[in-house]
C-alpha positions as CSV (number, residue, x, y, z in Angstrom):
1,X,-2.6,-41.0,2.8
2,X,-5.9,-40.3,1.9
3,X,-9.1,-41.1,4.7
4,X,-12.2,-42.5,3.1
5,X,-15.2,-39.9,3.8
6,X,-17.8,-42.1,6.1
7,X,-21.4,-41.6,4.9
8,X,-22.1,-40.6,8.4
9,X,-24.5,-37.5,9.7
10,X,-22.1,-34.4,11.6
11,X,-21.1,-35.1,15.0
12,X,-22.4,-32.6,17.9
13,X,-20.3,-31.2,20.4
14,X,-21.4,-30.4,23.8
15,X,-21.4,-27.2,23.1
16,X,-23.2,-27.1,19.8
17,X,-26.0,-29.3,22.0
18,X,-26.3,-26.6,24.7
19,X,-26.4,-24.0,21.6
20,X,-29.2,-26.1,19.9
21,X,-31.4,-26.6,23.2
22,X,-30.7,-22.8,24.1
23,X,-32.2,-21.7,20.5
24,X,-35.1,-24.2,20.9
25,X,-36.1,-22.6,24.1
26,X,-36.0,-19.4,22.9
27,X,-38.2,-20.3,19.7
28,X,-40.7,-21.1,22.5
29,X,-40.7,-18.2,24.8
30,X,-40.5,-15.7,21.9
31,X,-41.3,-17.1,19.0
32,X,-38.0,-16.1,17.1
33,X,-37.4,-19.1,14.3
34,X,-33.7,-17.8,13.4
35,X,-35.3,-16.8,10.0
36,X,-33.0,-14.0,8.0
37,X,-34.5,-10.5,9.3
38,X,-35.2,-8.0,6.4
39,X,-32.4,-5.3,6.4
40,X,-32.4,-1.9,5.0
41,X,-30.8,-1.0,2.0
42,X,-27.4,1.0,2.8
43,X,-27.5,3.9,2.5
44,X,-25.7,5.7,-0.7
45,X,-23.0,7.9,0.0
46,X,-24.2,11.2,-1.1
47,X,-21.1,13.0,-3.0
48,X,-20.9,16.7,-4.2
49,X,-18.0,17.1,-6.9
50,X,-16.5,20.4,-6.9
51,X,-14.7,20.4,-10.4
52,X,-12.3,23.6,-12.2
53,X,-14.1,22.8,-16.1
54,X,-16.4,20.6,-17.4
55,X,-16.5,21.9,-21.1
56,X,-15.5,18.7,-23.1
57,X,-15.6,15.1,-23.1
58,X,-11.7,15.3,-22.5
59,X,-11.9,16.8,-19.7
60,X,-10.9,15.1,-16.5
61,X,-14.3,16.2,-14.8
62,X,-16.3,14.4,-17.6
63,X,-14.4,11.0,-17.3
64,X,-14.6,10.8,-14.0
65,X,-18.1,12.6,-12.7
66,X,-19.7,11.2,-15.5
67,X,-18.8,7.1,-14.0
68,X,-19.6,8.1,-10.5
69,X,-23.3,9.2,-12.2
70,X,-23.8,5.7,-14.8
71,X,-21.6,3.3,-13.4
72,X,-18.0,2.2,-14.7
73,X,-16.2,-0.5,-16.0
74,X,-14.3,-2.3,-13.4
75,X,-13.0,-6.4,-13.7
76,X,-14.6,-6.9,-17.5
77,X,-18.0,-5.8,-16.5
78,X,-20.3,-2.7,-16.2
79,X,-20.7,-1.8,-12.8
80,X,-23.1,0.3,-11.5
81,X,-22.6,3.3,-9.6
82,X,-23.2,2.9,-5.4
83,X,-23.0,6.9,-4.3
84,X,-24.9,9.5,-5.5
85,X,-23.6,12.8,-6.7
86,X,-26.1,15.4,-5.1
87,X,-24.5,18.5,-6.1
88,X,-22.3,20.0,-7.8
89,X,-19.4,23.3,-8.1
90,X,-18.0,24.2,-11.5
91,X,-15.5,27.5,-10.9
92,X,-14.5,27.9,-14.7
93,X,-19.1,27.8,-14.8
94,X,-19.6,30.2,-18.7
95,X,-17.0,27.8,-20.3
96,X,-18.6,24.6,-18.7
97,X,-21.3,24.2,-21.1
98,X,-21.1,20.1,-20.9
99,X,-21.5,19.8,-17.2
100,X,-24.7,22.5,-17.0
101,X,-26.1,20.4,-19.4
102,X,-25.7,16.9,-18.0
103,X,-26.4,18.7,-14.5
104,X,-29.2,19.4,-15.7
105,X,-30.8,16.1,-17.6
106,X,-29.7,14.7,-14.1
107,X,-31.2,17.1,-11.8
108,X,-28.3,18.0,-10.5
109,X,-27.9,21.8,-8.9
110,X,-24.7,23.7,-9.2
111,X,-24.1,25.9,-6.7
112,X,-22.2,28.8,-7.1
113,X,-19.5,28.7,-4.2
114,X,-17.7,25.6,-2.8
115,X,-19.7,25.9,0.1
116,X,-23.0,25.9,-1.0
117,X,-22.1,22.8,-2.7
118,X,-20.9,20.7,0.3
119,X,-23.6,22.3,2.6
120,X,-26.6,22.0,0.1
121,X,-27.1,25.7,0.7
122,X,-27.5,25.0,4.3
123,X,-25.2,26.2,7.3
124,X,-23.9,22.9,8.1
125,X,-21.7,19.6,5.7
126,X,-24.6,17.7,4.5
127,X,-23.1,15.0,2.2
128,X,-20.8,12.1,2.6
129,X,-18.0,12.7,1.0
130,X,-16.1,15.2,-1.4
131,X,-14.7,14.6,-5.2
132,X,-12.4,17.4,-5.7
133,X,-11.3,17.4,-10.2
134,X,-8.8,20.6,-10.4
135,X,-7.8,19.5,-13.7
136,X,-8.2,21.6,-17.2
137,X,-9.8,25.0,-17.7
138,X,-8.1,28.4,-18.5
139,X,-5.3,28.7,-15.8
140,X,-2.1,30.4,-15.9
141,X,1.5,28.4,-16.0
142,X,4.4,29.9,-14.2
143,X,7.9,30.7,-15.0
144,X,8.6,27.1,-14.2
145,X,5.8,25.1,-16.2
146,X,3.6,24.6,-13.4
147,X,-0.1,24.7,-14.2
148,X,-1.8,27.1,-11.4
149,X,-4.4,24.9,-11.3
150,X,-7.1,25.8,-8.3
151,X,-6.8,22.5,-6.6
152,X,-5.8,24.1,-3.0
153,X,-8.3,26.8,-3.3
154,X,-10.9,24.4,-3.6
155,X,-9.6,22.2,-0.7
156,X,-9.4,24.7,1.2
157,X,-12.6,26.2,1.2
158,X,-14.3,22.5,2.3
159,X,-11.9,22.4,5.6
160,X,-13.6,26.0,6.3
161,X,-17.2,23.5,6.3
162,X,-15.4,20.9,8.0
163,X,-14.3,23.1,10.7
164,X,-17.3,25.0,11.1
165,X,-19.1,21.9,11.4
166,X,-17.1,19.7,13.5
167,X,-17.4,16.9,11.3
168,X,-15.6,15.5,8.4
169,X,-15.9,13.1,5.2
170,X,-13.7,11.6,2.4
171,X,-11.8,13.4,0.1
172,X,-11.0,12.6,-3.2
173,X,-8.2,15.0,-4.9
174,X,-7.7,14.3,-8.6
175,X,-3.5,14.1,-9.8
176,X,-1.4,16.0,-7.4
177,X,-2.4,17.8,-4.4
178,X,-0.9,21.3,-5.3
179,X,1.8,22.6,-7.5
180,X,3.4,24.0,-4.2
181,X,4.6,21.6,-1.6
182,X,3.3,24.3,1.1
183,X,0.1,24.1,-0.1
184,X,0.2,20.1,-0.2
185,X,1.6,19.2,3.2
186,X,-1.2,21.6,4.8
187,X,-3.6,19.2,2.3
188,X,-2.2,16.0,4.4
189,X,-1.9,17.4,7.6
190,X,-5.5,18.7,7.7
191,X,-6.6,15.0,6.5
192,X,-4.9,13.9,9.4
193,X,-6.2,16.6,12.1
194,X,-9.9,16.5,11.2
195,X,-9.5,12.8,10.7
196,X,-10.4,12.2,7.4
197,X,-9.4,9.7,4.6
198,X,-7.6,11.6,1.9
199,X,-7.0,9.9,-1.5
200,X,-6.2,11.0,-5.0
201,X,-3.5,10.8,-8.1
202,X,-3.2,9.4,-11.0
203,X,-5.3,7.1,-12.9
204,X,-2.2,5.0,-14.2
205,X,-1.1,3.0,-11.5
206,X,-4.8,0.8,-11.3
207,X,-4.7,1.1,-15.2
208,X,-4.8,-2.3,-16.9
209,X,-1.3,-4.0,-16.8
210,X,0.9,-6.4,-19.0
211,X,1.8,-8.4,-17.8
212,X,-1.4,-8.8,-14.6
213,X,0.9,-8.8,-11.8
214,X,1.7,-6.8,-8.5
215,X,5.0,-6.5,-7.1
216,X,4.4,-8.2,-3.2
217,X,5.3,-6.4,-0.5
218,X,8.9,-6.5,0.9
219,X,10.5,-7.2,-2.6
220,X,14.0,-6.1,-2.3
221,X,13.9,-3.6,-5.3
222,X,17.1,-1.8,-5.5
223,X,16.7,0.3,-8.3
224,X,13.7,2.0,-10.4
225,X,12.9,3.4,-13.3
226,X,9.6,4.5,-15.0
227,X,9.4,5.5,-18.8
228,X,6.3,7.5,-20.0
229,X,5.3,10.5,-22.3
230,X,6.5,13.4,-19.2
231,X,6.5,16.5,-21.7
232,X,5.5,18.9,-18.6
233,X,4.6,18.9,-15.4
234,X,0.6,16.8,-15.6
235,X,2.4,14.5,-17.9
236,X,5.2,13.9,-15.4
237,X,2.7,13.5,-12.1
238,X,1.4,10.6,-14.0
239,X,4.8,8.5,-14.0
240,X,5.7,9.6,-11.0
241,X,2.8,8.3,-9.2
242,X,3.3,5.3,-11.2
243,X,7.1,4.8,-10.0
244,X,6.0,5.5,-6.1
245,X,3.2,2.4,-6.7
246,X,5.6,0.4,-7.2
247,X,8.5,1.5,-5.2
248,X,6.1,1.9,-2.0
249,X,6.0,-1.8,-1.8
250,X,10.1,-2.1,-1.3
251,X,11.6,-4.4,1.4
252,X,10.9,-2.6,5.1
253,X,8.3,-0.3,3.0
254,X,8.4,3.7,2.4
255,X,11.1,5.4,3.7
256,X,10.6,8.8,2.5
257,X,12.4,10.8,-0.4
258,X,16.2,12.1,0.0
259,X,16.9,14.4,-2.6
260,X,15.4,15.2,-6.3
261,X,16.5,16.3,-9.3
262,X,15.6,17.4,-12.8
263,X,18.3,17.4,-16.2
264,X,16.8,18.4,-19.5
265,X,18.1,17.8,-22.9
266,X,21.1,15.7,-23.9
267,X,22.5,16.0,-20.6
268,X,20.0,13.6,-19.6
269,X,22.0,11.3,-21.4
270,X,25.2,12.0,-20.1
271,X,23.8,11.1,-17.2
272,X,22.8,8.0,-17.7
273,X,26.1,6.9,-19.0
274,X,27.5,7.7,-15.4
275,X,24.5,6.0,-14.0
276,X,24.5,2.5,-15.4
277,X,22.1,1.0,-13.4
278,X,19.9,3.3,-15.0
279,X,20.5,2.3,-18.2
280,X,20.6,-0.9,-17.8
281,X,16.7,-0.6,-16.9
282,X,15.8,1.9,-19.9
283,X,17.9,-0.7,-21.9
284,X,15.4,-4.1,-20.9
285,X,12.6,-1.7,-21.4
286,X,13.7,-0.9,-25.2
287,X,14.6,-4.4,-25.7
288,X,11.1,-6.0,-23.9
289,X,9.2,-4.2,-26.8
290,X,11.7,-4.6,-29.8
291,X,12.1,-1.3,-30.5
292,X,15.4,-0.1,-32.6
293,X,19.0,0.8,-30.6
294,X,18.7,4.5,-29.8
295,X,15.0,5.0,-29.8
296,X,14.9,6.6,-26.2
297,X,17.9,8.7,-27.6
298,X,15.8,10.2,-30.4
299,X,12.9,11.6,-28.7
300,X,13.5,15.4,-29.3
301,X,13.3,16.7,-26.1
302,X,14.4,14.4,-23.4
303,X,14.3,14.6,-19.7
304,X,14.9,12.7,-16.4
305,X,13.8,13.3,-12.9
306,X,16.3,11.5,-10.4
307,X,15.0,10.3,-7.1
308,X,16.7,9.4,-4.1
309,X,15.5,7.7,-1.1
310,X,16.7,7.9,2.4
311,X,16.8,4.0,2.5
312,X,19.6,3.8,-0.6
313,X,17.2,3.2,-3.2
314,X,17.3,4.7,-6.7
315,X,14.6,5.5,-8.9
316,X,14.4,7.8,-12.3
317,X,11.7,8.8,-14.5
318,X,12.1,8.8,-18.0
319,X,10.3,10.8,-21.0
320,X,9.8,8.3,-24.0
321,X,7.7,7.2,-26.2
322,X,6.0,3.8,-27.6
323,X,6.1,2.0,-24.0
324,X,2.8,3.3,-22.7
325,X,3.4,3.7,-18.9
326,X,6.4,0.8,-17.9
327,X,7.9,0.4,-15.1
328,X,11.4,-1.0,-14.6
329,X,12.6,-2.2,-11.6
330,X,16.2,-4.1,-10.6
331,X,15.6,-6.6,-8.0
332,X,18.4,-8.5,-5.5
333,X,18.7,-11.9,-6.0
334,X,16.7,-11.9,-9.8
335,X,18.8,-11.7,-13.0
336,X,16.0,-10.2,-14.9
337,X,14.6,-6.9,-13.9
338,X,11.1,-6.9,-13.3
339,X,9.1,-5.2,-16.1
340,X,4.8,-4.4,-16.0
341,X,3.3,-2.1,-18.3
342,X,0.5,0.1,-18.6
343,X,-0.7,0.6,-22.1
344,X,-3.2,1.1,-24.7
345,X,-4.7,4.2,-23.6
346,X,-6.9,4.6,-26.3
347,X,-7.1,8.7,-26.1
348,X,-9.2,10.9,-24.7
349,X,-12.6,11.0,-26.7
350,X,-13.4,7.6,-25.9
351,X,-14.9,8.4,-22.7
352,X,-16.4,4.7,-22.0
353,X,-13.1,3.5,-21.8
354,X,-10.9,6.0,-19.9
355,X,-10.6,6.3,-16.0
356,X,-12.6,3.8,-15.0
357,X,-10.6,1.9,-12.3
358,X,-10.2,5.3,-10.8
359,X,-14.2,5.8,-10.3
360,X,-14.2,2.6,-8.8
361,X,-11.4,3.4,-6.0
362,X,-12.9,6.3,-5.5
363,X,-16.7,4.7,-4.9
364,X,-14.6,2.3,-2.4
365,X,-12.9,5.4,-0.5
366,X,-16.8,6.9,-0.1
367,X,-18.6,3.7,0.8
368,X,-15.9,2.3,3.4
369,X,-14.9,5.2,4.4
370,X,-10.9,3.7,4.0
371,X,-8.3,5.2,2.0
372,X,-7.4,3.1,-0.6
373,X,-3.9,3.2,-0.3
374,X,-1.7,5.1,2.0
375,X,-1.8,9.3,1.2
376,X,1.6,9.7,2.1
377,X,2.2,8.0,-1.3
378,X,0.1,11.2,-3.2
379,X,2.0,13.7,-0.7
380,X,5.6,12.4,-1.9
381,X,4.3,11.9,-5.6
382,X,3.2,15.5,-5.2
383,X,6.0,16.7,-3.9
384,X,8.9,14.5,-6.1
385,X,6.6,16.6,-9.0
386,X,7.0,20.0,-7.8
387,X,10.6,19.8,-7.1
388,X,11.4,18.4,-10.3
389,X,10.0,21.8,-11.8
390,X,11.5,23.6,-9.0
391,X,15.2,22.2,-9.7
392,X,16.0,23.7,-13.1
393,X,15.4,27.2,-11.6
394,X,17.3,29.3,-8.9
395,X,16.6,32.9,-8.3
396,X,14.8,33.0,-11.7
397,X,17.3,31.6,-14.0
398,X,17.1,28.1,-16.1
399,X,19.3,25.6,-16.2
400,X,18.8,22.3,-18.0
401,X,21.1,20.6,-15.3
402,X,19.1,20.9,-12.8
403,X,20.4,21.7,-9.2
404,X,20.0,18.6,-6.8
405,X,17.5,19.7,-4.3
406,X,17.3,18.3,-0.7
407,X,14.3,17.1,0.7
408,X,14.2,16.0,4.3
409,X,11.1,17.0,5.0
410,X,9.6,14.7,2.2
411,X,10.6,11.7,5.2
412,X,7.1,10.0,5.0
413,X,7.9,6.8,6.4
414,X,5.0,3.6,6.5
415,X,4.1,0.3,4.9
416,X,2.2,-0.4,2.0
417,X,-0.9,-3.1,3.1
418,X,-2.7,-3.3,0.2
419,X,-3.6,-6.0,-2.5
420,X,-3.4,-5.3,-6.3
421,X,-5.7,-2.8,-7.4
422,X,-5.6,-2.4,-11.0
423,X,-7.8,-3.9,-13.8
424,X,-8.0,-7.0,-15.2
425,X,-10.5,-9.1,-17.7
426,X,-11.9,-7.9,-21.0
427,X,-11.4,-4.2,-21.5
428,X,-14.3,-1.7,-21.9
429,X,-15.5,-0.8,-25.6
430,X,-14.2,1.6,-27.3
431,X,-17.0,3.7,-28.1
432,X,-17.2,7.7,-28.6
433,X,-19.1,9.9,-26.3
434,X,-22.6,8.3,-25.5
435,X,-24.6,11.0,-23.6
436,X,-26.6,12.0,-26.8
437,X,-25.3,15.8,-26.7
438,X,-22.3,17.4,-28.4
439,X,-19.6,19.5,-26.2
């Protein structure tokens, strides 16, 4: 039953009375009106980015460094940038020809040492937070694909600053921590000893989706699987950090990972013909975008990296083609599995349009001074990466049945709290490199 609305003025409580007398008598004794004070601007976040290469418009540095200078593209709309990038470290610096010049039409210094960059070539931090991009340049690979990128080295050297100075800001590390689990814990455990928001990954998991949904939290996922170009090691960090944005949300949350496991070539499909709730999953995928019986099967060089939880739960990442970034997942009590998307990554010249959702994470980490989702998520996304290179070698031989590798020390255990991040509304144009210079 509906109550007609009386044309009547708001009723006063008492105590809305005494607030109303109380605020007249201090209008006469003071002279305070209750007008809006004028408040100061906030202040801007001042960021230095300490970056491996910045020699071409591909390169991670420019797609991201470039949106925390001119804004990004973030809900179908421009947005403008709210830190400012003060300095600036490039350690691959005679290849980097791109960043010394945009450095420069910005009035940007680049200091020489990681230091210098995050002290302002004082003795003490001086800015309010870190962007860390240790991804591209002329780096080695080991025997086992891994790209010796200097990610830790840089890391490392600001939690020298940190230390020295007793203080601490964000972090933002772009992809994986480290190729070395070592190397990556001591990343999260220092986060959590100088009491510092840590954040990082991959760009794909706050990517635009199809269809715009977010699994909630406590869905009773069962199983997992995530199919996505995963030639080597980068590629693979990509799904993976896709799978654990998705799986982290699992009824009773993140209960850390049980065992991992890497099988190359057609062995990957023998074992999914023992695993059949994994092909059931890579089956709705194929079917969900109409694409011909055996298509998965054809891909020339297949592989699978096998997760395990220590809750039950099962997960696998695939290497195909056609889907984009998809994610899979076999839910109790649903018929369907549940099936979102990430797709039409339009390559990497088109630097409007790529990693902009990640900018504007990254802006949110440095102005709140919150992490924007949990870091034990990048820690086991990191570390379900490394062991998948890890387990087709022992004691330097190859095997593309990989060995099943234990992890109980990847038992990161907490619950997801966060709302959906990724982008929605009219997408970014697609336009080619705008800064008015040439690599």
């Amino acid at each position: 039953m509906m109550i007609p609305k009386k044309e009547t003025g708001p009723l006063l409580t008492r105590r809305e009375m005494l607030g109303v007398t109380g605020m007249a008598g201090l209008t006469a004794l003071t002279g305070f009106t209750g007008a809006p004070v004028p408040q100061a601007a906030p202040k801007r976040p001042r960021i230095a980015c300490l970056v491996s290469y910045w020699g071409a418009t591909r390169s991670h540095a420019d797609w991201i460094v470039t949106k925390l200078l001119d804004g990004y593209w973030w809900q179908g709309a421009h947005t403008a940038s709210r830190v400012d990038v003060v300095s600036v470290y490039i350690h691959q610096f005679e290849t980097s020809l791109l960043g010394q010049k945009i450095c420069k039409s910005k009035n940007i210094p680049i200091f020489k040492t990681v230091g210098e960059a995050v002290t302002l070539g004082g003795k003490e931090l001086a800015v309010d937070g870190v962007v860390i991009v240790g991804e591209h340049g002329e780096y080695p690979t080991n025997l086992k694909g891994q790209w010796l990128l200097p990610r830790w080295w840089i890391y490392e050297k600001v939690i020298r600053v940190f230390e020295q100075s007793k203080r601490s800001v964000p972090i933002f590390n772009d992809k994986h921590l480290s190729y070395s689990w070592d190397e990556a814990k001591w990343m999260f455990d220092k986060s959590r000893e100088l009491n510092f928001p840590l954040s990082g990954g991959s760009s794909i998991p706050v990517y635009f989706r199809k269809p715009e949904i977010e699994l909630d939290i406590d869905t009773p996922i069962k199983a997992s699987i995530v199919v996505g170009g995963a030639p080597d090691e980068g590629a693979l960090f990509h799904c993976v950090d896709v799978l654990q944005a998705f799986v982290e949300r699992r009824k009773g949350g993140e209960t850390g990972v049980k065992s991992v496991q890497c099988i190359r070539g057609p062995e990957t499909w023998k074992w999914t013909e023992r695993n059949p709730w994994a092909g059931k999953l890579l089956e709705s995928v194929r079917t969900s975008f109409n694409l011909k019986p055996g298509h998965f099967q054809a891909i020339g060089k297949p592989n699978v990296c096998i997760v395990e939880y220590n809750d039950g739960t099962k997960a696998a990442v695939y290497s195909g083609q056609d889907v984009g970034w998809t994610y899979a997942g076999e839910i109790e009590g649903r018929k369907d599995p549940a099936i979102i998307s990430m797709l039409d990554w339009p390559g990497p010249f088109s630097q409007y349009h790529a990693s902009n959702s990640q900018p504007h994470w990254i802006t949110e980490l440095m102005v709140t001074g919150k992490e924007p989702f949990n870091a034990e998520r990048l820690l086991l996304s990191t570390g379900i990466t490394a062991y998948n290179m890890e387990s087709n070698w022992e004691n330097g031989k190859y095997s593309p049945i990989g060995r099943r590798i234990e992890t109980p020390f990847m038992n990161m255990k907490y619950r997801s709290t966060r709302g959906a991040q990724f982008s929605t509304g009219e997408r970014p144009p697609n336009v080619p490199y705008m800064r008015g210079f040439a690599e």
